[in-house]
C-alpha positions as CSV (number, residue, x, y, z in Angstrom):
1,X,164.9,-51.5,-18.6
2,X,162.6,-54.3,-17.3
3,X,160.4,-53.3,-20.1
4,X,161.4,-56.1,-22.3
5,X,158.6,-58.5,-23.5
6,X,158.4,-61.8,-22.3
7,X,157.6,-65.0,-24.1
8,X,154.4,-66.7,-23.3
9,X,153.7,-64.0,-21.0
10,X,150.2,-63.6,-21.9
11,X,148.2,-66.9,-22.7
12,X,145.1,-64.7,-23.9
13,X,147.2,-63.9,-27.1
14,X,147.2,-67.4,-27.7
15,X,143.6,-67.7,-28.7
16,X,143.6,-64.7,-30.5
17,X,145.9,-66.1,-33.2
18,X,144.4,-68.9,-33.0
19,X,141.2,-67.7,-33.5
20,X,142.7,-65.6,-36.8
21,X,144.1,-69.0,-38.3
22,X,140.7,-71.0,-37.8
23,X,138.5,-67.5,-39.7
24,X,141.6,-66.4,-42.1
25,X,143.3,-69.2,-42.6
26,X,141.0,-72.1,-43.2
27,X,137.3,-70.9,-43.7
28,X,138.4,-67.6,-45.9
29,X,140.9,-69.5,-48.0
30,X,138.8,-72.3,-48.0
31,X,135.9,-70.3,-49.3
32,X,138.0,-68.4,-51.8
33,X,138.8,-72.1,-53.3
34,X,135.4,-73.0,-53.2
35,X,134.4,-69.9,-55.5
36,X,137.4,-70.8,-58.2
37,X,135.9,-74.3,-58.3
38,X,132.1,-73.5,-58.5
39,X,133.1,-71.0,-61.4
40,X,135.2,-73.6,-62.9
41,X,132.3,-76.2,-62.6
42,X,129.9,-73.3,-64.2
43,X,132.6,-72.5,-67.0
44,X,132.6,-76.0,-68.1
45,X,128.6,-76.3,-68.0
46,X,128.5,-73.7,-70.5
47,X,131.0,-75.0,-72.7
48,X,129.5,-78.7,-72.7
49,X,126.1,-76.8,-73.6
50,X,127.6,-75.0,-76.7
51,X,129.2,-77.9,-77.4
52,X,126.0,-79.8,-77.5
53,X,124.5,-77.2,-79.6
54,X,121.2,-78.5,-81.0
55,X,122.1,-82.3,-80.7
56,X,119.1,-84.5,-78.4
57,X,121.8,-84.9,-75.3
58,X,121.7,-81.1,-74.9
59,X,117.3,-81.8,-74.4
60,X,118.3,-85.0,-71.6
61,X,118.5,-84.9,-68.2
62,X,121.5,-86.6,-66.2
63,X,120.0,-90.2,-65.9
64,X,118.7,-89.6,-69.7
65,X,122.1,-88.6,-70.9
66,X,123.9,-91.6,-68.6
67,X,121.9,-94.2,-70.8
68,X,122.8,-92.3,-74.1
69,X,126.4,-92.3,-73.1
70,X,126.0,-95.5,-72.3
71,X,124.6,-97.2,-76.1
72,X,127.5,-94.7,-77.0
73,X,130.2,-96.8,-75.4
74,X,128.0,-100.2,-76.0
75,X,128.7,-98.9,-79.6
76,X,132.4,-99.3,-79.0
77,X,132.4,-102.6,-77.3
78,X,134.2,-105.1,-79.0
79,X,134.3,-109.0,-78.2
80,X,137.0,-110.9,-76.0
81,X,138.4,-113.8,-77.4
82,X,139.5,-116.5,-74.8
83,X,142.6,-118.3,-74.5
84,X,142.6,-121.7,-76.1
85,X,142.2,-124.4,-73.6
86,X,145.9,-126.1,-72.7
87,X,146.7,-130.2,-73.3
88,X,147.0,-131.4,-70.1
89,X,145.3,-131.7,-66.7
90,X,147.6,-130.0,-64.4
91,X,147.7,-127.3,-66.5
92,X,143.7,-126.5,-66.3
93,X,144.2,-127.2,-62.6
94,X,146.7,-124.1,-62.2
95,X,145.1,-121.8,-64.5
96,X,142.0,-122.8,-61.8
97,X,144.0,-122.1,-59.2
98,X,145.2,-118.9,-60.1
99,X,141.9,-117.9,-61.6
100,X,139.9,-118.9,-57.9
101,X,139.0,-115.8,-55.8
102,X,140.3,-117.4,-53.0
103,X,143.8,-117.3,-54.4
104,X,143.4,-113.6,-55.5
105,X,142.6,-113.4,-51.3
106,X,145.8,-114.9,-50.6
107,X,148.3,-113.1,-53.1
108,X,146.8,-110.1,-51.6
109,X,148.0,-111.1,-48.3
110,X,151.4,-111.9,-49.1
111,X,152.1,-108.4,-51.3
112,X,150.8,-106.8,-47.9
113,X,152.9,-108.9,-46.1
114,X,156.1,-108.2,-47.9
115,X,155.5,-104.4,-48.4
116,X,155.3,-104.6,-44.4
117,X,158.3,-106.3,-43.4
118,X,160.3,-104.0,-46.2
119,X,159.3,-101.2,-43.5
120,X,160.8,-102.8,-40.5
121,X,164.5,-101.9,-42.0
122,X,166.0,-99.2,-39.9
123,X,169.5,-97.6,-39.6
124,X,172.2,-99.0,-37.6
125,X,170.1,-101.9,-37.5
126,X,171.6,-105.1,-35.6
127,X,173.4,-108.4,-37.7
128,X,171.0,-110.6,-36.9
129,X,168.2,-108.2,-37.6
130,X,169.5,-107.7,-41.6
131,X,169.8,-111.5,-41.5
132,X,166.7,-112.4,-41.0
133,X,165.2,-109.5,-43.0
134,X,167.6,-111.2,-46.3
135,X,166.0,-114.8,-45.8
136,X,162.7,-113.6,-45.5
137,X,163.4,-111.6,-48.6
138,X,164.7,-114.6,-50.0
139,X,161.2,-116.5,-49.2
140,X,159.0,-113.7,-51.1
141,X,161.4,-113.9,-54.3
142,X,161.2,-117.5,-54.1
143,X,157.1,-117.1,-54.0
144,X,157.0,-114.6,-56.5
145,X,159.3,-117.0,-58.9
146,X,157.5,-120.1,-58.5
147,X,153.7,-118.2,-59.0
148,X,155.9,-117.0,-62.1
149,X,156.7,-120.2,-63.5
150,X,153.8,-122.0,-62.9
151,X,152.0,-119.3,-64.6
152,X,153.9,-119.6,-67.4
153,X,153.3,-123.0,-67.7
154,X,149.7,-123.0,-67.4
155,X,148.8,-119.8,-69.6
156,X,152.1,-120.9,-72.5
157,X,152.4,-117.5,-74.5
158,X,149.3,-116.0,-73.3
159,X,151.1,-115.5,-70.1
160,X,152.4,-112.2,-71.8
161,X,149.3,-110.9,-72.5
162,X,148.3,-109.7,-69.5
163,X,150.2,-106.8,-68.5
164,X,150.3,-107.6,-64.1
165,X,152.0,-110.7,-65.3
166,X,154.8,-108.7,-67.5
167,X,154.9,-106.5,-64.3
168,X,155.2,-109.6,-61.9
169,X,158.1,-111.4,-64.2
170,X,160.1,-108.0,-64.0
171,X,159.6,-107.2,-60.4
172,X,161.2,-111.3,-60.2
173,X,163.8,-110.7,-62.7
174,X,164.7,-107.3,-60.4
175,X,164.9,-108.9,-57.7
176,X,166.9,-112.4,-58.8
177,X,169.2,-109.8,-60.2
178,X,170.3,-107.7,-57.1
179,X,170.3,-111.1,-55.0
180,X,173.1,-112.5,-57.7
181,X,174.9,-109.4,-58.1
182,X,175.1,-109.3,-54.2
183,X,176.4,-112.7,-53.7
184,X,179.6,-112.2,-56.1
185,X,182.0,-109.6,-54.5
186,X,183.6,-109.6,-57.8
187,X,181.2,-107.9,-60.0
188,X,180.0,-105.7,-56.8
189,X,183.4,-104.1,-57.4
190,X,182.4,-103.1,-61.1
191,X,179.1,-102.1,-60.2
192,X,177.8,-98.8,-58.9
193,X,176.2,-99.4,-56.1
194,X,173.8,-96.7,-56.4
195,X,172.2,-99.1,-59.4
196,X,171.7,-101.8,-56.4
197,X,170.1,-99.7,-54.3
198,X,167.6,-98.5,-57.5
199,X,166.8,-102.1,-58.4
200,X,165.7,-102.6,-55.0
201,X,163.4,-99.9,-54.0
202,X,161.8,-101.3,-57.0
203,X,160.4,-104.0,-55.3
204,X,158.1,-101.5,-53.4
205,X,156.6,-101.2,-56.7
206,X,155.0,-104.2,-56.1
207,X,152.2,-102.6,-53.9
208,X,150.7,-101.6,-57.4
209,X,149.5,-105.5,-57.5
210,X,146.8,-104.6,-55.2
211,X,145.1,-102.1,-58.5
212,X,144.2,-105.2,-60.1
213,X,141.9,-107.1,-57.1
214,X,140.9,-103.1,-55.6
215,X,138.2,-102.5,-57.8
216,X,137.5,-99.2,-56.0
217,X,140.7,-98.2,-56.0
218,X,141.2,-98.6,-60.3
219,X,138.3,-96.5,-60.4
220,X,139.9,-94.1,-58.4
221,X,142.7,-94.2,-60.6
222,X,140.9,-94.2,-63.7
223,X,139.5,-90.5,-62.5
224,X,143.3,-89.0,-61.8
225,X,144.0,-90.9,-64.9
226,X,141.5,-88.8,-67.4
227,X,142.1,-85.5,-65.2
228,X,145.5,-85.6,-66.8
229,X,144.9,-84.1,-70.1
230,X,142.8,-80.7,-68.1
231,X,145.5,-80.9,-65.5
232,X,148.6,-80.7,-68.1
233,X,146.8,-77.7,-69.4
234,X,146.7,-76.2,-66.0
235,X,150.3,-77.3,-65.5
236,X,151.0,-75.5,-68.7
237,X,149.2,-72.0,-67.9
238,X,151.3,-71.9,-64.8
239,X,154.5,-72.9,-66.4
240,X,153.9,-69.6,-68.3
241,X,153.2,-67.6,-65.4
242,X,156.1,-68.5,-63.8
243,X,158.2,-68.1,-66.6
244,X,156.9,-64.3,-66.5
245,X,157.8,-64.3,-63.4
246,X,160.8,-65.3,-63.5
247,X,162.1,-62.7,-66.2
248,X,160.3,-59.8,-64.0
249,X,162.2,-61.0,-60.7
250,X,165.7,-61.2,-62.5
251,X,165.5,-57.7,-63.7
252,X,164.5,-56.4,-60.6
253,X,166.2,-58.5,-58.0
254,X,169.0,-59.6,-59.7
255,X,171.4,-57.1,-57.4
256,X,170.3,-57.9,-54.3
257,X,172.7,-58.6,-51.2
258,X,172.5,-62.0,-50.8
259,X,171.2,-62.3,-47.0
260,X,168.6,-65.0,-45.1
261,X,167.3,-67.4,-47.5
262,X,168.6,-65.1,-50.5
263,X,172.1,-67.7,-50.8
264,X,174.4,-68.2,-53.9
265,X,172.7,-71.0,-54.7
266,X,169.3,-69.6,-54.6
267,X,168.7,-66.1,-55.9
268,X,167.3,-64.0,-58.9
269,X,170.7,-63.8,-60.3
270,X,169.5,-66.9,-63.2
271,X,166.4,-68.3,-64.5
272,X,166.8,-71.9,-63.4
273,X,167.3,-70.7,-59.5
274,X,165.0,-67.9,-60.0
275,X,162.0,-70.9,-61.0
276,X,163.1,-73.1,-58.0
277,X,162.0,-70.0,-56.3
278,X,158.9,-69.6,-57.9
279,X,158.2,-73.4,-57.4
280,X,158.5,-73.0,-53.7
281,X,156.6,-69.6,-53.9
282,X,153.7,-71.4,-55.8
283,X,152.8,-73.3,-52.8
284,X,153.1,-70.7,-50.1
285,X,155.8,-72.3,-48.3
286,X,158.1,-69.4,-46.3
287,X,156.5,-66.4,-48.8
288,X,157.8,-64.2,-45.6
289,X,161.4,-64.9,-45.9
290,X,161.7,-64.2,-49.6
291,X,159.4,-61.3,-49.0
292,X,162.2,-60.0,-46.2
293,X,165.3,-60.9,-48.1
294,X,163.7,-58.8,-51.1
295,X,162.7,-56.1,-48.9
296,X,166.6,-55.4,-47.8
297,X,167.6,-51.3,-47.0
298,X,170.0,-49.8,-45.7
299,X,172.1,-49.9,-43.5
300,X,172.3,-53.4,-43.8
301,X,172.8,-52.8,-48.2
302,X,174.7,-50.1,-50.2
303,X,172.3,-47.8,-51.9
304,X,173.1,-44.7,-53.8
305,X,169.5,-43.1,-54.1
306,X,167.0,-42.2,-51.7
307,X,164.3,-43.9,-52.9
308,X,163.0,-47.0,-51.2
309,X,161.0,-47.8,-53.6
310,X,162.8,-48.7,-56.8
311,X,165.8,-51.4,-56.1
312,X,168.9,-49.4,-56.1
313,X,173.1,-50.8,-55.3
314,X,172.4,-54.2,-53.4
315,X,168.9,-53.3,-51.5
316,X,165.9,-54.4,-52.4
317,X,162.4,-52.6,-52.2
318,X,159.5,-53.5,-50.1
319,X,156.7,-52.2,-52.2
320,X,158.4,-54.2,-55.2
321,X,158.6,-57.3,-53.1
322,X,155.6,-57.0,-51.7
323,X,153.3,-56.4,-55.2
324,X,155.7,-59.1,-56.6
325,X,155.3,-62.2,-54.6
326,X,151.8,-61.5,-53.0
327,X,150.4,-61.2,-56.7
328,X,152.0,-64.4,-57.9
329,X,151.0,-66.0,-54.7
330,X,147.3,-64.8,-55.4
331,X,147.8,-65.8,-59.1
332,X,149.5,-69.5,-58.2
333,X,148.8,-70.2,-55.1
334,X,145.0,-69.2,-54.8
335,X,143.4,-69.5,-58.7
336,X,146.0,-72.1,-60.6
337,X,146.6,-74.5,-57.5
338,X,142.9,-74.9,-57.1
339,X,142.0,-75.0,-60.6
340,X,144.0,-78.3,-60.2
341,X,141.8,-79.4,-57.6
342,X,138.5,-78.1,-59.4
343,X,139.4,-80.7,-62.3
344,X,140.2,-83.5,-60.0
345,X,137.2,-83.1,-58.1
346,X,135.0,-82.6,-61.2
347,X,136.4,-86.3,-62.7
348,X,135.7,-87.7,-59.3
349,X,132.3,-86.8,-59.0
350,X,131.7,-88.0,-62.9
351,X,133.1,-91.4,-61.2
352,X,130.7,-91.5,-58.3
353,X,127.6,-90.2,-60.9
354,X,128.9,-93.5,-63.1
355,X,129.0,-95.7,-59.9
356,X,125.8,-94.6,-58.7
357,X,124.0,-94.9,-61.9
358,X,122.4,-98.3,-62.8
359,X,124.9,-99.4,-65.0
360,X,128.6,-98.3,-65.6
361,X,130.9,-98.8,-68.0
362,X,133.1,-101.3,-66.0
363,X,129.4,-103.7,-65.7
364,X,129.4,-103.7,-69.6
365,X,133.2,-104.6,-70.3
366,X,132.6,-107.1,-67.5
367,X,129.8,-108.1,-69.2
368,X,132.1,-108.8,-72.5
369,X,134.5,-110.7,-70.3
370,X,131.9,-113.2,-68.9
371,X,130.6,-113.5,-72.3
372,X,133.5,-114.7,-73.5
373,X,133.2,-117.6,-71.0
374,X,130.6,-119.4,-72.9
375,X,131.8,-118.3,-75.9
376,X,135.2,-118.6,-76.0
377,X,136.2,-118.1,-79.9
378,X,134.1,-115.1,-80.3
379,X,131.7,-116.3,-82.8
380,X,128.8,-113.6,-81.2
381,X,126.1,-116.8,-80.2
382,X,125.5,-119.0,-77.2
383,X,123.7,-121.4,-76.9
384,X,120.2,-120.6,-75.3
385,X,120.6,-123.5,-72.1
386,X,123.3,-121.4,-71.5
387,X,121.4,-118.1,-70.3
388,X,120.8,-118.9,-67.3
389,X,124.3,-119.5,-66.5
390,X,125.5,-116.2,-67.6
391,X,122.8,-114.3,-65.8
392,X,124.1,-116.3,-63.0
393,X,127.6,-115.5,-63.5
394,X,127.0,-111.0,-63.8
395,X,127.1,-109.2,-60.7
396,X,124.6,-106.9,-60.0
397,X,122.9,-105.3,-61.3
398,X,123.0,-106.8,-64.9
399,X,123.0,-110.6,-63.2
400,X,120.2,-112.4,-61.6
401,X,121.3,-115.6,-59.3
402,X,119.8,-118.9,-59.9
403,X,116.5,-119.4,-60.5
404,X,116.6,-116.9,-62.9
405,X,114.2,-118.7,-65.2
406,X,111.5,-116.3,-65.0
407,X,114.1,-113.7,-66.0
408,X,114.9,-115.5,-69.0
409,X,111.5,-115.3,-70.4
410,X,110.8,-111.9,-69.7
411,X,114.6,-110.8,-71.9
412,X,112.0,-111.8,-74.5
413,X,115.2,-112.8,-76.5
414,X,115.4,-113.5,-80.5
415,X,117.0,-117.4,-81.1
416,X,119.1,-118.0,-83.9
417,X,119.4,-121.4,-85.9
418,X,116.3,-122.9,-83.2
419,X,119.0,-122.6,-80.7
420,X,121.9,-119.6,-80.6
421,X,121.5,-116.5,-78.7
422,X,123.2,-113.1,-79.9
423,X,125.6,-111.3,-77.1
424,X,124.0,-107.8,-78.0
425,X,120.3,-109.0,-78.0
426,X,121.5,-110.1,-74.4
427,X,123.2,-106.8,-73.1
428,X,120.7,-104.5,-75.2
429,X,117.3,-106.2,-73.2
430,X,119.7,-106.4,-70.0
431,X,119.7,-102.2,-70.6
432,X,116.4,-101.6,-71.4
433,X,115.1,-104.1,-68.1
434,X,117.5,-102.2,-66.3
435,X,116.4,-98.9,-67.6
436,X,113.2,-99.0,-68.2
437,X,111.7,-95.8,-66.7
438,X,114.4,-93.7,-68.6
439,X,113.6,-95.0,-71.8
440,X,110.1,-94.5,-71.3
441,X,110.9,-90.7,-70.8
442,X,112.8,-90.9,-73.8
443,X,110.1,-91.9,-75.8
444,X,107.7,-89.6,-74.4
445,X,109.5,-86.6,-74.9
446,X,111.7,-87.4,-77.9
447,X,110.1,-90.1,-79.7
448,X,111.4,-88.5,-82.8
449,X,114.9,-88.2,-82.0
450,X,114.9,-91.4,-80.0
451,X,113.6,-93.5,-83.2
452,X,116.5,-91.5,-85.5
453,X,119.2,-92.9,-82.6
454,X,118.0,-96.3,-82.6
455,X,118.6,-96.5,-86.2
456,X,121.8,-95.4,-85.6
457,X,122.7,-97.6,-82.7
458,X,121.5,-100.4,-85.2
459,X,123.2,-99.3,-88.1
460,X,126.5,-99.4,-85.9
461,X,126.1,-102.6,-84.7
462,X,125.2,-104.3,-87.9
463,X,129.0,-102.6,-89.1
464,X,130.1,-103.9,-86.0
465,X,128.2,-107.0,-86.0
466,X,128.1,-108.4,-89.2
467,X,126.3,-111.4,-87.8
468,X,123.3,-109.7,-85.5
469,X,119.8,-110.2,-86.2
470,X,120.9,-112.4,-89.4
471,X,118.9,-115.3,-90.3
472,X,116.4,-115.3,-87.3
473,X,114.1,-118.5,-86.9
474,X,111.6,-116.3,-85.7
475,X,111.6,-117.8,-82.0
476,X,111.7,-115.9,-78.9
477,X,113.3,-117.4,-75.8
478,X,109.8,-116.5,-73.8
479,X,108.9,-119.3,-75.8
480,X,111.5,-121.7,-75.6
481,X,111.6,-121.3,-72.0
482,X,107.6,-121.1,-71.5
483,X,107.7,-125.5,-71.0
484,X,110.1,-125.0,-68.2
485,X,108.4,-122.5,-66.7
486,X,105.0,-124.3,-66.7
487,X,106.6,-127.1,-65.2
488,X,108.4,-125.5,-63.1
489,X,105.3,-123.8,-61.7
490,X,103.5,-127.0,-61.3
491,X,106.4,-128.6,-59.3
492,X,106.4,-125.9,-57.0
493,X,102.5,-125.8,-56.4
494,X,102.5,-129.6,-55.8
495,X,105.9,-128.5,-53.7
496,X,103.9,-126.2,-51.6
497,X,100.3,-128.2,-51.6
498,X,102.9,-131.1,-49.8
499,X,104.5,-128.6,-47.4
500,X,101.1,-127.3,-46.3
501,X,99.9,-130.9,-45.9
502,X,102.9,-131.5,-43.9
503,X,102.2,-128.6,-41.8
504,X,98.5,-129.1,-41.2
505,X,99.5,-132.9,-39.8
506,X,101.9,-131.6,-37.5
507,X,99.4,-129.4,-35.9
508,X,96.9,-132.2,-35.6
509,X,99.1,-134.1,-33.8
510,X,100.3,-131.6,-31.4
511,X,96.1,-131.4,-30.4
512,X,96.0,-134.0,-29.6
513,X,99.2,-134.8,-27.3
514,X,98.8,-134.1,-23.9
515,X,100.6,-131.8,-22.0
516,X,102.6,-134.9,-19.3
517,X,103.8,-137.6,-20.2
518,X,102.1,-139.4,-17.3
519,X,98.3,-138.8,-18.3
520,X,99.9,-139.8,-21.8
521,X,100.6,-143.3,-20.3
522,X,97.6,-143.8,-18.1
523,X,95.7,-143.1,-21.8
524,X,97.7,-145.3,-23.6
525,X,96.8,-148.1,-21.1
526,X,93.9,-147.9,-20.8
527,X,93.7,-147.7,-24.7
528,X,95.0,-151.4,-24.5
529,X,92.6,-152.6,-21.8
């Protein structure tokens, strides 16, 4: 009597458990992740060394083998073909429009916008509230239609080629739908409304829009997109585990009284419930509870032998239970789970290592796309008054702003026909300006090896390029260019021999003013006298 504890009788207790969550619960578990994923990281090292085997990328280091992967993916690149120009005026002036930057600013704005008013609906929400809410709605489909339209008008069938516009036109099409269907009563009646409700959420969808101006972001992406094929693996391994499991936990446990969490619905009485069971096991979510209805003795079960540990009547067994779900917690939960992260992580760090590096893979199929500016039916040559444009037009770090003239001699590029330009002549000197150092190393160590990959670097572009180094005149744009730069260099020292006259005339006359303006007049009149 009166011996009875009391809750939050003790604060002191407090920080103890406390203290056991912050050393067991985050740094041990932590750490025990961290080991899976450093062995994971070494496993895979290993295995892209045998893979290499005795090829030169095995020999590189990591900036060495980011500019062979690199000529490797050049090797892939393939020309973009622009859209034909359209007839008319207004046509050019939408597809300038919806091409400007400033436009791209403003569509963002508006998806933001509309994904933020579509949060403001609440339950039990007034009339006047849902009003409003419809004719704003109605405002954003009307937007959404008319960008629609007018983009189909400008780009004609190319409109369909890009895939945000196919996604734009459906979200519209969704969304004219539901507004139709919900203005006549009659056909509501013959619709499930469920379907309604479907078609709507999918204008959330529209969020997605933002991927194509987040550049960030699609990289991002890009990494859980290639982690897929390593993480359906994982997903695979622990599909099998679980089924195991599963079979293990309905021989066992298939008798046992249903009590706390152990319901009719969920119990090891079938192999669908039993993996629901193993789902929510997987992430350590209420392990206890299972672990306690599993554990069930008498009196509270019927058992007809003595032994608590084998699963006898309707009682469970604790040592059962216990080996059974902390083992597949250990195997799931600590190893699998974090193998998942381990991959993830691994494909984002190969993202940051390609952002970091001087040139990604993104720069060269961007490089393709302004390429395709100046050349817009893909016949491989520019014109070479048009370098200095396209430099202009690259973001770093393949582009140099203008004046970029000194830049164009030193690409040192072969000219075709006295005055054509070749896109890989461009994009291979761009490379080797760009990564200079490394291919100096290359050569150093590997000038063997380096020669043989050349040949085939060449040899592919030549399949690839039916129409590179053919017919050269024998001119390099260092010389083309060399007249402009001359004069060039002497309008800017006659530029600066001006400015310093300037200058030096200035000073003179600041000499001799004097400091007042009276002693400045008594001067000047006596000057006259």
């Amino acid at each position: 009597v009166n011996l009875q504890p009391k809750d939050l009788h003790n604060p002191v207790v407090r920080f103890y458990f406390v203290a056991f969550i912050m050393i067991g619960g985050f740094l041990t578990l932590n750490l025990i992740a961290g080991v899976i994923i450093d062995r994971f990281y070494s496993s895979r090292k290993k295995y892209l060394s045998k893979r290499r085997g005795n090829s030169i990328e095995a020999l590189f280091t990591d900036t060495q083998r980011h500019w062979y992967r690199m000529m490797k993916r050049l090797m892939r690149a393939k020309l973009i073909t622009r859209d034909p120009p359209p007839e008319y005026a207004w046509q050019k002036t939408l597809i300038r429009i919806f091409q400007d930057k400033k436009y791209e600013v403003f569509s963002v704005i508006v998806i933001i916008l509309n994904v933020g008013i579509m949060t403001i609906t609440h339950y039990q929400q007034s009339f006047q509230m849902t009003m409003v809410l419809r004719i704003v709605r109605y405002i954003f489909t009307s937007f959404y239609a008319l960008e629609s339209i007018l983009k189909l008008l400008a780009f004609r069938q190319y409109f369909f080629k890009d895939i945000w516009n196919v996604f734009d036109l459906m979200l519209v099409l969704s969304s004219i739908v539901v507004i139709i269907l919900r203005s006549l009563p009659s056909v509501l009646l013959r619709i499930n409304p469920s379907i309604l409700r479907i078609i709507r959420v999918l204008r959330v969808v529209r969020i997605f829009r933002l991927l194509h101006h987040a550049r960030r972001i699609r990289r991002l992406l890009m990494s859980l997109i290639t982690s897929l094929p390593a993480v359906f693996n994982i997903a695979i391994l622990m599909a099998i585990v679980a089924g195991v499991y599963s079979i293990i936990g309905m021989s066992v446990f298939n008798k046992v009284k249903h009590n706390g969490v152990l319901t009719a619905q969920l119990n090891f009485e079938g192999f669908l419930t039993t993996s629901i069971i193993l789902v929510q096991l997987s992430t350590a979510a209420g392990w206890t509870d299972w672990h306690h209805a599993l554990s069930i003795q008498p009196p509270n079960c019927q058992s007809p032998l003595n032994s608590t540990f084998l699963p006898a009547g309707n009682c469970g067994s604790p040592g059962l239970a216990t080996i059974y779900v902390v083992s597949y917690i250990i195997i799931t939960w600590f190893v699998l789970i974090n193998l998942f992260v381990a991959v993830i992580l691994n494909n984002y760090q190969d993202c940051v290592t390609s952002e970091e590096a001087n040139v990604s893979e993104e720069d060269i199929q961007f490089y393709f796309e302004t390429w395709a500016k100046y050349d817009p039916y893909a016949t491989q040559f520019i014109h070479y008054n048009k370098l200095p444009l396209l430099l202009n037009d690259l973001p770093p770090p393949l582009g140099t702003p203008i004046p970029n003239i000194y830049v164009c001699v030193n690409l040192n590029l072969p000219v075709y026909n006295r005055t054509n330009i070749h896109c890989l002549d461009v994009i291979t000197a761009l490379l080797s300006k760009l990564m200079e150092n490394i291919i100096g190393e290359i050569k150093d160590e590997f000038s063997d090896e380096y020669d043989q990959l050349l040949e085939q670097v060449s040899a592919t572009f030549k399949s690839r390029f039916t129409r590179w180094r053919q017919k050269s005149s024998g001119i390099m744009t260092s010389v083309v260019f060399g007249d402009k730069v001359e004069s060039f260099i002497f309008l800017r020292r006659i530029f600066r021999r001006w400015k310093a006259l300037t200058e030096k005339r200035k000073l003179e006359k600041k000499k001799l003013r004097p400091k007042f303006g009276l002693k400045w007049a008594f001067v000047r009149r006596h000057a006259k006298e």
